[in-house]
C-alpha positions as CSV (number, residue, x, y, z in Angstrom):
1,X,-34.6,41.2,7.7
2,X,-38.3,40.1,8.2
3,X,-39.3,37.6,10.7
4,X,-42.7,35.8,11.2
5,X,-44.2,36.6,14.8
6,X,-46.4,34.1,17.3
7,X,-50.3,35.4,17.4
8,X,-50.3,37.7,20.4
9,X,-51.1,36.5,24.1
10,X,-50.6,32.8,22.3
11,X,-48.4,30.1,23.0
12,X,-46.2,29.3,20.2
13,X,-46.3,26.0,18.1
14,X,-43.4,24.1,17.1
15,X,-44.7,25.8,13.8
16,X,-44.5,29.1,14.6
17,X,-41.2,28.4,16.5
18,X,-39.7,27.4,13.4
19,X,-40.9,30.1,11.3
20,X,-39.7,32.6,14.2
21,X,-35.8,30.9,12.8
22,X,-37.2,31.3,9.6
23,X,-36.4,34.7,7.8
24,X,-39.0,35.4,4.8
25,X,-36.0,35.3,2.3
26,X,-35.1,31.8,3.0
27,X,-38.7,31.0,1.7
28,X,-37.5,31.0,-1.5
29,X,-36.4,27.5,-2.8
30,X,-37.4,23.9,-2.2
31,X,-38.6,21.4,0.4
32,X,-37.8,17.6,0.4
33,X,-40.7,15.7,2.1
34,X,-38.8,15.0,5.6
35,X,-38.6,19.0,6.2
36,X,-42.2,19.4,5.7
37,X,-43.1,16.6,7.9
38,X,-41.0,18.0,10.6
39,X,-43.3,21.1,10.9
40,X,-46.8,19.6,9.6
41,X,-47.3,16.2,12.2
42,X,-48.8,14.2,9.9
43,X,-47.4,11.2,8.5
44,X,-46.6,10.7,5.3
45,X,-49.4,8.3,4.0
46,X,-51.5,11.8,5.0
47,X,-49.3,14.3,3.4
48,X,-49.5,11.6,0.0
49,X,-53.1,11.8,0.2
50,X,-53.8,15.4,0.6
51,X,-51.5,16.0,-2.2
52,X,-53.5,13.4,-4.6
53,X,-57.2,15.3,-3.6
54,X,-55.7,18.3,-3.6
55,X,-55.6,19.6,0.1
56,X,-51.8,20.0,-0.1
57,X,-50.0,21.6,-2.7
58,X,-48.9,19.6,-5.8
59,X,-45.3,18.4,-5.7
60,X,-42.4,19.2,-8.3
61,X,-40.2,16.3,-9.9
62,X,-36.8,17.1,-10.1
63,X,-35.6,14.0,-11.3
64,X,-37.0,10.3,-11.7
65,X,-36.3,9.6,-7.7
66,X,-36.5,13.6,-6.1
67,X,-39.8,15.1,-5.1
68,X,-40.0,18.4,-3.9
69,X,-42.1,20.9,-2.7
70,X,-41.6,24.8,-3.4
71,X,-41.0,26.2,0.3
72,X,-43.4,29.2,-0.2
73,X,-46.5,26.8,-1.0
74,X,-45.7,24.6,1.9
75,X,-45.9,28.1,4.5
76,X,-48.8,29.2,2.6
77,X,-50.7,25.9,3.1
78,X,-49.4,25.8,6.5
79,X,-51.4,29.3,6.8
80,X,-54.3,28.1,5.6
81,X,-54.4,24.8,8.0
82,X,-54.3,27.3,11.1
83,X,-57.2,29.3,9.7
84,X,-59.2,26.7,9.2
85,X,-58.0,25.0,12.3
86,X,-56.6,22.0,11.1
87,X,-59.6,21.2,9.2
């Protein structure tokens, strides 16, 4: 089983606590909009808003009233926020 590690000689985020939990395999599925806000701390006026211009990854409809997210995108743009430090 593969496990995401802290940067070295860091202190962990919330994030990075999370994704310590988080074994790469369970990547795999979907994320409703309160589990993304958990580890992003934005609110969701901002998370609506980088999804329209495009900063955040697009959303999938599974029905008229569900919104979802696919898990790997979310970790993936959450990669890409640290590199370009929160930019």
């Amino acid at each position: 089983m593969t496990f995401s590690t802290p940067r070295s000689g860091l202190k962990s985020t919330k994030y990075e606590r999370k994704l310590e939990c988080t074994p790469v395999k369970d990547r795999v599925g979907y994320m409703r909009l309160p589990q993304i806000l958990e580890i992003i701390p934005i609110g969701r006026s901002t998370w609506w808003h980088w999804v329209s211009i495009g900063k955040a990854p697009q959303s999938v409809k599974l029905g008229p009233r569900t919104t979802v997210w696919k898990t790997a995108s979310i970790y993936e743009f959450i990669d890409e926020l640290e590199k370009q430090g929160g930019k």
